[in-house]
PAVEX-486211 format. One line per 10 residues: number of its first residue (from 1); their letters; for each residue y, z, x of C-alpha. Coordinates in Angstrom, 1 decimal, always signed. Example, Ala and Ser with C-alpha at 12.3 -4.5 7.8 and 13.67 -1.06 7.14 Angstrom:
2
1 = as = -4.5/+7.8/+12.3 | -1.1/+7.1/+13.7
This chain:
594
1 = xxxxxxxxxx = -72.3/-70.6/-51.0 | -68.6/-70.6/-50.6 | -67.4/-69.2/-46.7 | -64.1/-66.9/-46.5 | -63.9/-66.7/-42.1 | -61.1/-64.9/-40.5 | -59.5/-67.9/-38.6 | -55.8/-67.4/-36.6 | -54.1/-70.5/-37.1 | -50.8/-71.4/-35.5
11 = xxxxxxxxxx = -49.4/-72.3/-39.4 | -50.0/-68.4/-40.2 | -48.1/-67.4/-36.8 | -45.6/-69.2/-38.2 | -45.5/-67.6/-41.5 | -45.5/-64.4/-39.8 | -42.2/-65.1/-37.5 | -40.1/-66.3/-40.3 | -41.0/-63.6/-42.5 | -40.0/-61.3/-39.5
21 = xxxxxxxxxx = -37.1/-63.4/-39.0 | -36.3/-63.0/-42.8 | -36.6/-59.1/-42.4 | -34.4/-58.5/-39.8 | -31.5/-60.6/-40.8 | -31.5/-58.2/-43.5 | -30.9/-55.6/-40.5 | -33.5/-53.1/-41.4 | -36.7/-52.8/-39.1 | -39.6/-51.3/-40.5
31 = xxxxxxxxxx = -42.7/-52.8/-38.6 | -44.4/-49.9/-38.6 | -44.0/-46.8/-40.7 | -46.4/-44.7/-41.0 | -47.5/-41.3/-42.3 | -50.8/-39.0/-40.8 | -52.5/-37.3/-43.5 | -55.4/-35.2/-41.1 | -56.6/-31.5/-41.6 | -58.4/-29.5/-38.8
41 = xxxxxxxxxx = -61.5/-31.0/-39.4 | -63.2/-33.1/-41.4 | -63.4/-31.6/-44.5 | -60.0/-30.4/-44.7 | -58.6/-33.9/-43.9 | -60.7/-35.0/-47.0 | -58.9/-32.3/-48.9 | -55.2/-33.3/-47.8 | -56.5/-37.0/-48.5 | -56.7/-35.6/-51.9
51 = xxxxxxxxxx = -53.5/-33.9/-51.9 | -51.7/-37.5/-51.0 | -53.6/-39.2/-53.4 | -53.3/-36.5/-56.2 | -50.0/-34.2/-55.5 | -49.5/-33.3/-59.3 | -53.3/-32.2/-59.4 | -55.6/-34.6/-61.8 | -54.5/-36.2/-65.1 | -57.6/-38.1/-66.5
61 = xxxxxxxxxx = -59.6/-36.9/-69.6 | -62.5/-36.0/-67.6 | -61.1/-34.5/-64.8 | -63.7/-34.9/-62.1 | -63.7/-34.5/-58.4 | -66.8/-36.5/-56.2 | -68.6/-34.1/-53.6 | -69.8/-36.0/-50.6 | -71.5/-34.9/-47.3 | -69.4/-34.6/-44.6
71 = xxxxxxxxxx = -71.8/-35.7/-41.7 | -73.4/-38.6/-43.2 | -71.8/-41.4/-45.3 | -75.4/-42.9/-46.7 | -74.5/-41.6/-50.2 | -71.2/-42.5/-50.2 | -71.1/-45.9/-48.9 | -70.4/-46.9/-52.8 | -68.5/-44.5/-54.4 | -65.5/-46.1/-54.0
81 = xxxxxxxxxx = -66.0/-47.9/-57.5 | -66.9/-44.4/-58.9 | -63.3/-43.2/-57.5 | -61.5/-46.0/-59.2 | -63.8/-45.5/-63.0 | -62.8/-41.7/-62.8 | -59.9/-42.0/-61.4 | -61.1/-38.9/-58.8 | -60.4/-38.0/-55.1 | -63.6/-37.6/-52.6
91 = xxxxxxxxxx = -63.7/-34.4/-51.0 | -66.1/-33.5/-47.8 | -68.6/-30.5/-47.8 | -71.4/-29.7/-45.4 | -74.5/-30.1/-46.6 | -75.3/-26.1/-47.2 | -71.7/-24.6/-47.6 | -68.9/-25.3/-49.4 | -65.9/-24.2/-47.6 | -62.9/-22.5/-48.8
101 = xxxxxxxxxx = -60.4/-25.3/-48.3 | -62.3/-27.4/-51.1 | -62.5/-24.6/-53.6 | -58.7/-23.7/-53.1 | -58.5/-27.9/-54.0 | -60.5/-27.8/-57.2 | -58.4/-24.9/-58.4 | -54.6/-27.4/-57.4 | -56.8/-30.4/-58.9 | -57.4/-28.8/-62.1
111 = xxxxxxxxxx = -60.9/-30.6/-61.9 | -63.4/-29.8/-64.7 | -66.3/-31.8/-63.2 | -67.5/-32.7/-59.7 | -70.3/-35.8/-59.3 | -72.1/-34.7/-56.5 | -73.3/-37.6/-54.4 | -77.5/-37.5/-53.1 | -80.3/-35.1/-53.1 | -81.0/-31.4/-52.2
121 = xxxxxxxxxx = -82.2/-33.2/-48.5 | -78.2/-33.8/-48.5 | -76.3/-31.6/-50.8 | -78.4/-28.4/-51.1 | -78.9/-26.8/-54.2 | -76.4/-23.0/-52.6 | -73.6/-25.9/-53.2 | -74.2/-27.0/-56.7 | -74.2/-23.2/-57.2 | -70.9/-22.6/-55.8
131 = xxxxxxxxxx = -69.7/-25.5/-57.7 | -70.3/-24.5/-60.8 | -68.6/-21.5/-60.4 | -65.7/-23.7/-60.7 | -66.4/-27.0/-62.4 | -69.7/-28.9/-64.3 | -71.6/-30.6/-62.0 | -73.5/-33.5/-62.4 | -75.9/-34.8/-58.8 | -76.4/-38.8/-58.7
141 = xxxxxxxxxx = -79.1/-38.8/-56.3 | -82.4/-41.7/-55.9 | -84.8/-41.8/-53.7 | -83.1/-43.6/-51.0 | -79.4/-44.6/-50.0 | -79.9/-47.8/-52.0 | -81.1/-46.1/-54.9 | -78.4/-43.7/-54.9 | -75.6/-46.6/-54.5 | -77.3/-47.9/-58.1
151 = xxxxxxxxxx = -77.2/-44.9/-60.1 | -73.5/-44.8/-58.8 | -72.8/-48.0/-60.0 | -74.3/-47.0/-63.8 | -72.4/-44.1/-64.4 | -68.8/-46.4/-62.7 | -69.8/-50.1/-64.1 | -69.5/-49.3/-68.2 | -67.5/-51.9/-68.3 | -69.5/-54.1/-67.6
161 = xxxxxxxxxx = -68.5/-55.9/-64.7 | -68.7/-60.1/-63.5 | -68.1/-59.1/-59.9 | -70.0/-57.5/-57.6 | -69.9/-56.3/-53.3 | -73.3/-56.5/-51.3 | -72.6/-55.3/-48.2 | -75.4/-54.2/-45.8 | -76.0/-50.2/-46.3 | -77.7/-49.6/-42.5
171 = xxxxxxxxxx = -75.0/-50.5/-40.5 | -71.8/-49.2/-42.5 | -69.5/-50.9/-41.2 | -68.6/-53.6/-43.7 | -69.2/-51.2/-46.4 | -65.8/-49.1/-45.4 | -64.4/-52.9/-45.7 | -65.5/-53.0/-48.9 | -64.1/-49.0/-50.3 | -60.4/-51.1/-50.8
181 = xxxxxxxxxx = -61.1/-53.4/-52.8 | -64.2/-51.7/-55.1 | -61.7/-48.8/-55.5 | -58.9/-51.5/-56.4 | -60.6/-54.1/-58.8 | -63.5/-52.2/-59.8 | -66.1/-54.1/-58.0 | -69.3/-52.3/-57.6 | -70.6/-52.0/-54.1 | -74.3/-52.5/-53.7
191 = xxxxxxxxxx = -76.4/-51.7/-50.2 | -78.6/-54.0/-49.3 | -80.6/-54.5/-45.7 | -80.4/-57.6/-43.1 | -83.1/-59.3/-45.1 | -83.5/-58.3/-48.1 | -81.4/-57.2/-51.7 | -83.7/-55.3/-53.9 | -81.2/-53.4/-56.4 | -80.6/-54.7/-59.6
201 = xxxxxxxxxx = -77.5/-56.2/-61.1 | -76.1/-56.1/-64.4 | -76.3/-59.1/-66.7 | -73.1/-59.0/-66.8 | -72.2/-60.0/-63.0 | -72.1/-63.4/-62.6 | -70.6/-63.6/-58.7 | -71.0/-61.9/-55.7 | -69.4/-61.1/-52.6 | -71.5/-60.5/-49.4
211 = xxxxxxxxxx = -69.0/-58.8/-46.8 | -70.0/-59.5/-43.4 | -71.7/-62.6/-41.0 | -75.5/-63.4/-41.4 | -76.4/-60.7/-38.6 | -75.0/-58.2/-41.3 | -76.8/-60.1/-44.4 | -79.3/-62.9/-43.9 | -78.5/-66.5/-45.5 | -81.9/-65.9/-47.2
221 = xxxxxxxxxx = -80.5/-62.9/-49.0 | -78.0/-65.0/-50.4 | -79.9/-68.2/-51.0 | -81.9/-65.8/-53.6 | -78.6/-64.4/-55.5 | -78.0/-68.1/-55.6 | -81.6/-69.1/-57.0 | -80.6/-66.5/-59.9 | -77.8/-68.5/-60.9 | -74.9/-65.8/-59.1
231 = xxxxxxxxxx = -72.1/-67.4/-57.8 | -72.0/-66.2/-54.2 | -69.0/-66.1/-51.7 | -69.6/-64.8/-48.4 | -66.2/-63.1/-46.0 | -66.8/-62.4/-42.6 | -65.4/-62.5/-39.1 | -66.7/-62.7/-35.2 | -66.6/-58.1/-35.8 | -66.1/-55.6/-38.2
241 = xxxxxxxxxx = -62.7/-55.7/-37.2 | -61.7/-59.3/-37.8 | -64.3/-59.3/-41.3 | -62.0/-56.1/-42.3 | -58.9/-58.6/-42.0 | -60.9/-61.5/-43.7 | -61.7/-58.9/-46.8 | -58.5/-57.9/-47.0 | -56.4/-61.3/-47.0 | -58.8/-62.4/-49.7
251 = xxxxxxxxxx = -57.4/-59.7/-52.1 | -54.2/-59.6/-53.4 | -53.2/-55.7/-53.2 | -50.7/-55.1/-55.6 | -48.9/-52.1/-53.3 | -47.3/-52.5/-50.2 | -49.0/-49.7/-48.7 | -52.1/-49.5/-46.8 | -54.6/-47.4/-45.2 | -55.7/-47.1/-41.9
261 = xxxxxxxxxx = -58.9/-45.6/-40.9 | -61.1/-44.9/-37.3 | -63.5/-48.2/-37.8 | -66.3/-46.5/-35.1 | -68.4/-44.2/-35.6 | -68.0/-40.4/-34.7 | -71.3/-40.1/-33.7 | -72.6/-41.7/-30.6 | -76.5/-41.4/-32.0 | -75.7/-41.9/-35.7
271 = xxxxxxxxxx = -73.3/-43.6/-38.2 | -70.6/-41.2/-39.4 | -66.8/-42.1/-40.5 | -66.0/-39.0/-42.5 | -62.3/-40.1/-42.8 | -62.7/-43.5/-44.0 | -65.1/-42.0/-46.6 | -62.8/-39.6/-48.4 | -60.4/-42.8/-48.7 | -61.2/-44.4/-52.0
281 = xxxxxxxxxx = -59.2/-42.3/-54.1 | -55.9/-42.8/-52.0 | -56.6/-46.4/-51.8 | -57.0/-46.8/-55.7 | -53.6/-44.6/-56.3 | -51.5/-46.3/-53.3 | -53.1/-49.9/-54.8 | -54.0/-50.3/-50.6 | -56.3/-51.8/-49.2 | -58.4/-49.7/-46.0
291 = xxxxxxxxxx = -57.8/-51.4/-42.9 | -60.1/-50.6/-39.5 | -58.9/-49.7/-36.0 | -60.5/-48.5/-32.7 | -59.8/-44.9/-32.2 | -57.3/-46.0/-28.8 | -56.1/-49.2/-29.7 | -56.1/-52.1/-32.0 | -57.0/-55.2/-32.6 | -54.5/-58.8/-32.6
301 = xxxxxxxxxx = -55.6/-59.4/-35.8 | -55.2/-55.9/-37.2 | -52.2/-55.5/-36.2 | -50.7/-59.5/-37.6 | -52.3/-58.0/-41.3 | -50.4/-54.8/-40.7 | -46.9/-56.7/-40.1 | -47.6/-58.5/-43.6 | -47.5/-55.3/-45.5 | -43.8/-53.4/-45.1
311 = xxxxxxxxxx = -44.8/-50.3/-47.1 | -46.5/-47.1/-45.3 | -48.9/-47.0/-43.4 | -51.4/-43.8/-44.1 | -53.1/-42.9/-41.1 | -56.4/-41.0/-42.1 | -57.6/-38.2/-39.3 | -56.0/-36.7/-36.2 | -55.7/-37.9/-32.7 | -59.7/-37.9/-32.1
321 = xxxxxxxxxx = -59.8/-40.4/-35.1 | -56.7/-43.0/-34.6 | -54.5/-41.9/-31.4 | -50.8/-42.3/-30.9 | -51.5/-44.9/-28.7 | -52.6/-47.2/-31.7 | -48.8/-45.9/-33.1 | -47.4/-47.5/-29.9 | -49.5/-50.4/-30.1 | -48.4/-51.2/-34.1
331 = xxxxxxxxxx = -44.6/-50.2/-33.5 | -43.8/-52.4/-30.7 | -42.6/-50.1/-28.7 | -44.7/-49.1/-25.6 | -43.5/-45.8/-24.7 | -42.5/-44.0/-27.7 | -41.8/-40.0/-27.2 | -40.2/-39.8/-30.9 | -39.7/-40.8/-34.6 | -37.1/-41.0/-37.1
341 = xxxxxxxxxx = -36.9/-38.7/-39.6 | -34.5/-39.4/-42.5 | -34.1/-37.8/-45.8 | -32.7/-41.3/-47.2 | -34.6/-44.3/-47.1 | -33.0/-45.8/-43.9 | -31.2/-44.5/-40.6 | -28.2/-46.2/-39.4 | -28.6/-47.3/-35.2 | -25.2/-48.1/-34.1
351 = xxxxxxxxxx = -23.4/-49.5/-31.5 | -22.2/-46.2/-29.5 | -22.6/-42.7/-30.1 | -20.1/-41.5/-32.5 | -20.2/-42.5/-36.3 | -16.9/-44.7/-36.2 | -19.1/-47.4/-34.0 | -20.4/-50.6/-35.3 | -23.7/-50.5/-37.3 | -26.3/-53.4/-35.6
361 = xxxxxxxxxx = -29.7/-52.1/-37.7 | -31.0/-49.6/-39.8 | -35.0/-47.9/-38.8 | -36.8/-46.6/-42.1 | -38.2/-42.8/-42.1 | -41.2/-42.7/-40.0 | -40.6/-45.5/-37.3 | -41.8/-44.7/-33.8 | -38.6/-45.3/-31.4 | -38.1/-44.1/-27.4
371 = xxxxxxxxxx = -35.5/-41.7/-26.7 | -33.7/-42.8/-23.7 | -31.3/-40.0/-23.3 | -29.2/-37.5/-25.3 | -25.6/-37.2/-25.6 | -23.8/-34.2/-26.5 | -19.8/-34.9/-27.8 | -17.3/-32.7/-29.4 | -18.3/-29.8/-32.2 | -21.6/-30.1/-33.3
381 = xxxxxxxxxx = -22.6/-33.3/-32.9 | -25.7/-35.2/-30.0 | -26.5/-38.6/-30.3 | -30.0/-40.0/-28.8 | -29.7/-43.3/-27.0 | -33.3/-45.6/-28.3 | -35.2/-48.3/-27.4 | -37.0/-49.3/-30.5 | -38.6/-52.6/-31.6 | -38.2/-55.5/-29.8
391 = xxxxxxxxxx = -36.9/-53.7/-26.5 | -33.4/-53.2/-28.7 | -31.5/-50.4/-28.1 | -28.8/-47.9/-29.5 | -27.8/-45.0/-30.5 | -28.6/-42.4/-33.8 | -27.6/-39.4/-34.8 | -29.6/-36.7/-33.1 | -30.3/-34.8/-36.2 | -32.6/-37.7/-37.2
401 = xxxxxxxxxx = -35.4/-37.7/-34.6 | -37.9/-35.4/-33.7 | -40.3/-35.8/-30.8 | -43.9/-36.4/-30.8 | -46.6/-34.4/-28.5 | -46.5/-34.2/-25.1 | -49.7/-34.3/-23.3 | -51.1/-31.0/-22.8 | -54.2/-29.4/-20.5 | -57.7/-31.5/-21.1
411 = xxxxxxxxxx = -59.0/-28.2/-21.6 | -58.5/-24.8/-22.8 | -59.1/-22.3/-26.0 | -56.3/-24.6/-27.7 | -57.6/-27.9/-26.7 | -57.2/-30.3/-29.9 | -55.3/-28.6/-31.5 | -51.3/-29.4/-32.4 | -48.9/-27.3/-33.4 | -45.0/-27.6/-34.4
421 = xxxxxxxxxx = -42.5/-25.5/-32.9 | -39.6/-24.9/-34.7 | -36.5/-23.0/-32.4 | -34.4/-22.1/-35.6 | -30.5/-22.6/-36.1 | -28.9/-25.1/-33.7 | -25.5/-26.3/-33.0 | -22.8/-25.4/-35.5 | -25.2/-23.2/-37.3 | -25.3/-20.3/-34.5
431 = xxxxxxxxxx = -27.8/-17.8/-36.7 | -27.4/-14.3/-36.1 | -24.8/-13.3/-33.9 | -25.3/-9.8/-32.0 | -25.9/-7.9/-28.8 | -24.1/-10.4/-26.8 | -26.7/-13.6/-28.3 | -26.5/-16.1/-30.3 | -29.9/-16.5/-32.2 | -30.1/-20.2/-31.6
441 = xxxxxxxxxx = -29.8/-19.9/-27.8 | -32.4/-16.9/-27.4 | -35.1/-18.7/-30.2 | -34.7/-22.3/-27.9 | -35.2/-20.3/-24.5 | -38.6/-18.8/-26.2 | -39.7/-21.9/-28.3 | -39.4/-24.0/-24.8 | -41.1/-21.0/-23.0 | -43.7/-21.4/-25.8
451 = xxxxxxxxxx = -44.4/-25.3/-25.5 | -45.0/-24.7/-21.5 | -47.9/-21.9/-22.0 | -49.2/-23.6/-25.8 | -49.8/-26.7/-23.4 | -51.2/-24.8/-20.7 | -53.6/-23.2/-22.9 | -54.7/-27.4/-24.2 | -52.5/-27.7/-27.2 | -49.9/-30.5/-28.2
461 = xxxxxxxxxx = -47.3/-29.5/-29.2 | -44.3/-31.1/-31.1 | -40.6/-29.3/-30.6 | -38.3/-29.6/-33.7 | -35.9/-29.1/-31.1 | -35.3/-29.1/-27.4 | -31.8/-28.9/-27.0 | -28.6/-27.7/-28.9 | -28.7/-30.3/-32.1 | -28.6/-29.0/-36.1
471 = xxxxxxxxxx = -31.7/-30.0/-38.2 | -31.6/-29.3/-42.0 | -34.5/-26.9/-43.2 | -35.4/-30.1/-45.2 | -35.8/-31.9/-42.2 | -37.5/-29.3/-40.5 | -40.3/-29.4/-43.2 | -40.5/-33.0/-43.4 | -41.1/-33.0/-39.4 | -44.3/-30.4/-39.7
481 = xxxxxxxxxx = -45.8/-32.5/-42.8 | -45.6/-35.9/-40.9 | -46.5/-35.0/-37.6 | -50.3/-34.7/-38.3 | -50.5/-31.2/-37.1 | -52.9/-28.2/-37.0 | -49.9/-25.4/-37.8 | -46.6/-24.4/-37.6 | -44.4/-21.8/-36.3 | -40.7/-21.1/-36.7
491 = xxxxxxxxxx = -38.6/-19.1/-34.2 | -36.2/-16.7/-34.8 | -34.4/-13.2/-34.5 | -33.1/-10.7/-36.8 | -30.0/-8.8/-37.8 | -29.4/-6.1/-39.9 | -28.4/-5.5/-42.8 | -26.1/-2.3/-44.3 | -29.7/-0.7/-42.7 | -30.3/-0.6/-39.4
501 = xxxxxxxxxx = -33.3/-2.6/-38.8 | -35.7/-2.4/-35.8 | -39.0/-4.0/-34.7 | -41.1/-7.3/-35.2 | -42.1/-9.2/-38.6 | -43.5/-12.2/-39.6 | -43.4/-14.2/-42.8 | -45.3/-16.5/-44.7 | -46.0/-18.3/-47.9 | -48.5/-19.2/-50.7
511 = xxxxxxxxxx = -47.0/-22.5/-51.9 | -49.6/-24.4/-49.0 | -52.2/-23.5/-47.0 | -51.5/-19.7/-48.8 | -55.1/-18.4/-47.0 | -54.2/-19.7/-43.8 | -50.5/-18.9/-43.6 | -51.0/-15.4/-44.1 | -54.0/-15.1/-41.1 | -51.4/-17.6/-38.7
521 = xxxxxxxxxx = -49.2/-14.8/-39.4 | -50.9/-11.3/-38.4 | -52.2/-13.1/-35.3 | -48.8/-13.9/-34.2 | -47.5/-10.7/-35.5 | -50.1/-8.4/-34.0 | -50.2/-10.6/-30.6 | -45.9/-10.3/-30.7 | -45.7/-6.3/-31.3 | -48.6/-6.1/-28.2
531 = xxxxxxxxxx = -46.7/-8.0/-25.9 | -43.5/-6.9/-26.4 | -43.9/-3.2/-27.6 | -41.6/-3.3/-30.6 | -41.9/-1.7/-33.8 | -44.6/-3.3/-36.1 | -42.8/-4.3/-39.4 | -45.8/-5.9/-40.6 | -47.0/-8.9/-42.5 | -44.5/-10.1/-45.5
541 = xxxxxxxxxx = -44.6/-12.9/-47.9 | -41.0/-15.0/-47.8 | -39.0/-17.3/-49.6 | -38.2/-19.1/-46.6 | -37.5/-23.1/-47.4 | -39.5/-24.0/-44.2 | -42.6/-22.1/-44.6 | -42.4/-22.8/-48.4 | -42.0/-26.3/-48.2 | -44.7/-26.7/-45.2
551 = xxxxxxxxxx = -47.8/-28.1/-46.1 | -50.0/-27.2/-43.2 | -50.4/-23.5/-42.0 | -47.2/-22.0/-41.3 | -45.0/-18.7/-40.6 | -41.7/-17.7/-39.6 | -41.7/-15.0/-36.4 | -38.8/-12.7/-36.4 | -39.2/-11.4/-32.8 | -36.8/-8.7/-32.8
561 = xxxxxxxxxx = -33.3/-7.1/-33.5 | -30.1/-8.3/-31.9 | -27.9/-5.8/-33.5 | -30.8/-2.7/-32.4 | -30.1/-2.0/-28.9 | -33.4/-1.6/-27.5 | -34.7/-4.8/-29.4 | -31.3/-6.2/-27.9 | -32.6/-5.3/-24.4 | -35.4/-7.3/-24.3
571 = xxxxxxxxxx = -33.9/-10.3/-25.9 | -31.6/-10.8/-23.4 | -34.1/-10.2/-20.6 | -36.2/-13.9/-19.5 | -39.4/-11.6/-18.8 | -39.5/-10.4/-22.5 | -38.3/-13.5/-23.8 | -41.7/-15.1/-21.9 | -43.8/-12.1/-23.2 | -42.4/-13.4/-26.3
581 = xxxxxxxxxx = -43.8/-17.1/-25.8 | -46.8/-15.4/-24.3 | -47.5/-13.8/-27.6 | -47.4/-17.0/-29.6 | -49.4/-18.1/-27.7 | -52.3/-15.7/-28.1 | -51.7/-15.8/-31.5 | -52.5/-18.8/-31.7 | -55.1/-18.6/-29.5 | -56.7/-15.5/-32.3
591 = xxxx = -55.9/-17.5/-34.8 | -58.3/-20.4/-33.5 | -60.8/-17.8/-32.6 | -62.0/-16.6/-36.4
């Protein structure tokens, strides 16, 4: 039996720095770039998964989608070969509903058929029902976990494959391991226990791979695949962690992406990684390989495999799943409060702030970087003074950075939940001008007013802006679909046209999220008119770029009139402009409450 063991050795530390040393003489730095691809729970996370994985909707012959239970990954732990053969995404369901959010991703998919993964006992039969409604559906279900992971590997292996995974299907672990590269090379997976491998193999496989130490899979187990004549080659590390690492060096991964996934379970009385499940499909578009973290930080050898791969780094779940504090960890820079965000592939960092000044580096979208201070100089222009990696420092434009979450209350009715703040217009671009206001002074005064009591409430919350700087509406969109949050919110206030206009209104689209836009926006419109006793000019679908564009739920708030003199009034007054912030935040809070 041949042994693959992670090892450090000082010879791959030293491949590491020159190829770092390489990098940066080209004067870009892009250690870490990353993108958060999370939905307000688990199910919904597996459906923007698919989004990532799928944006053009699904262009095989068959179609097909793979339904698996949210809160229990036994019937999953092999589908990731099944992903790769049907070239499907895996979306979550409970096991007795299927929620809305799913549906509304079978209809964007254009999915025919869904392969429903396990028995009634896991899937019941109401689902199957509400399926087909929408697509065929065919249930691969045995009598056990192990039997299920054959009949999986049927239907996915008619090709008859010379490669197979055994990884042990009690502990789960190792099997998330082994999702990459089954979803990449077409592997099977098989489950087998600590002692014993009782499924049967194809004729056709004439090696096998056992992922994980003997604790995992017992030297027994493969002393009989070996007895059969199997080739057998066994990859572990000392944990889960450093066998993740070992599986993934041994595979060459034709992307440069990869994916990063919570490595622990959920569950502190049962084994459950919902995100990592739903992850095959990404991982067999991107051509990544699934790498595991700890939920608050990770490991040295994580984060020497990460450096090796300069592509993006898909981060699977929200805070609860992989925190911002694994972010800091991978970026090199301790105390992040910000990240670039660029429409072009790189961001210049020069030498002083004012674009004449020497260029020492350029930082690709998505790096993590420390805002140190920001400088405002003539017209329309503020400059951010960074630290980013490596303790460097200088200075970018301050269109280009947005800043992540501060910490909110531990508690509250919006506890766990993040939302995105946009204060609209900024800088050169005043907005409306009336009533003695400028719109982008009044809509910063109420979005800042708003972060204060969202926090209070438990939320994080992530500003577009918090002082007088100009964001495109591109940018502005690009912000809300990285940051991993709940919802989104824009800022403003109105002016008339040839009409006199009068009262509250709120917008929203049906590009994204359509279901969910339009119920953000009657909370926050009905919460707005309550507060602040203006006319109710109701609900209305809009063609606004940063609601269209917005993937997560979204709408724009038009709080009132400047040019309508009672509207005006309370604009200009701090109490209404806090009744105004007050408002958003109990729509938000109604909004959470359905």
């Amino acid at each position: 039996m041949e042994i693959i063991k992670r090892m450090t050795l000082w010879m791959s530390v030293v491949a590491i720095v020159f190829g770092l040393t390489v990098y940066f003489s080209e004067s870009t730095y892009a250690e870490f770039n990353y993108e958060r691809v999370a939905g307000q729970n688990r199910v919904d996370t597996s459906v923007e998964i698919s989004k990532a994985a799928f944006p053009d909707g699904i262009d095989s012959s068959e179609k097909a989608v793979i339904i698996a239970r949210a809160d229990n990954p036994a019937d999953a732990l092999a589908s990731a070969s099944l992903a790769s053969a049907k070239d499907a995404p895996i979306l979550l369901t409970s096991s007795s509903i299927l929620s809305a959010s799913v549906k509304d991703e079978l209809q964007r998919l254009g999915a025919e058929k869904a392969y429903v993964l396990g028995g009634p006992v896991a899937i019941e039969n109401s689902v199957i029902s509400d399926l087909e409604d929408h697509v065929s559906v065919e249930r691969i279900a045995g009598d056990n976990r192990f039997a299920t992971a054959e009949k999986i590997n049927r239907i996915s292996s008619g090709n008859d494959p010379e490669k197979a995974i055994i990884v042990n299907g009690i502990t789960v672990a190792d099997a998330l391991s082994a999702s990459g590269v089954s979803s990449n090379f077409d592997y099977p997976v098989y489950l087998a226990q600590q002692d014993r491998f009782q499924s049967d193999l194809p004729d056709s496989v004439n090696e096998v791979y056992l992922f994980g130490g003997e604790v995992a899979i017992a030297d027994n187990v493969a002393s009989d695949l070996e007895s059969k004549g199997l080739r057998v080659t066994r990859i572990a590390g000392d944990d889960r962690f450093e066998t993740n690492v070992a599986v993934n060096q041994a595979f060459d991964f034709s992307g440069d992406k990869s994916i990063l996934v919570r490595g622990t379970s959920t569950s502190s009385d049962h084994e459950d990684y919902p995100d990592a499940v739903a992850s095959a499909g990404l991982s067999h578009k991107m051509n990544a390989p699934v790498v595991l973290t700890l939920p608050d930080r990770t490991t040295s050898s994580t984060s020497s495999y990460l450096e090796t791969r300069r592509g993006t780094t898909f981060i699977l779940g929200g805070e609860v799943a992989v925190s911002s504090s694994v972010l800091h960890q991978l970026s090199g820079v301790d105390n992040a409060n910000a990240k670039v965000i660029t429409s072009g592939s790189t961001l210049n960092v020069r030498s002083s702030s004012n674009s004449s000044s020497s260029i020492q580096d350029k930082l690709e979208h998505g790096t993590l970087i420390e805002i140190l201070d920001t400088i405002s100089s003539s017209g329309s222009d503020s400059w951010h003074h960074i630290r980013y990696s490596g303790g460097k420092t200088g200075y970018i434009h301050g269109s280009y950075a947005h800043f992540l979450p501060k910490s909110s209350a531990s508690s509250g009715p919006l506890a766990g939940r993040t939302i995105v703040i946009d204060a609209g217009h900024g800088a050169h671009d005043a907005g409306g001008i009336g009533g003695g206001m400028r719109e982008k002074d009044v809509v910063i005064d109420i979005s800042l007013r708003a972060e204060d009591v969202l926090r209070e409430a438990g939320a994080s919350v992530i500003m577009i802006r918090r002082d007088d700087i100009f964001l495109s509406l591109r940018q502005r969109a690009s912000v809300a679909n990285l940051s991993g949050a709940d919802a989104f919110l824009s800022v403003h206030t109105n002016m008339s046209g040839p009409t006199q206009g009068k009262g509250t209104e709120t917008f929203w689209h049906d590009k994204y999220s359509a279901r969910e836009s339009e119920r953000l926006a009657h909370a926050i419109q009905n919460a707005t008119v309550q507060k602040m006793g203006t006319r109710n000019r109701g609900v209305k679908s809009g063609n606004f770029h940063v609601i269209r564009e917005t993937k997560i739920p979204s709408a724009l708030l038009e709080v009132g009139f400047k040019d309508y003199e009672p509207d005006a009034e309370k604009l200009r007054q701090a109490s209404y402009r806090q009744k105004s912030a007050e408002a958003i935040r109990d729509g938000f809070i109604e909004y959470y409450r359905r």
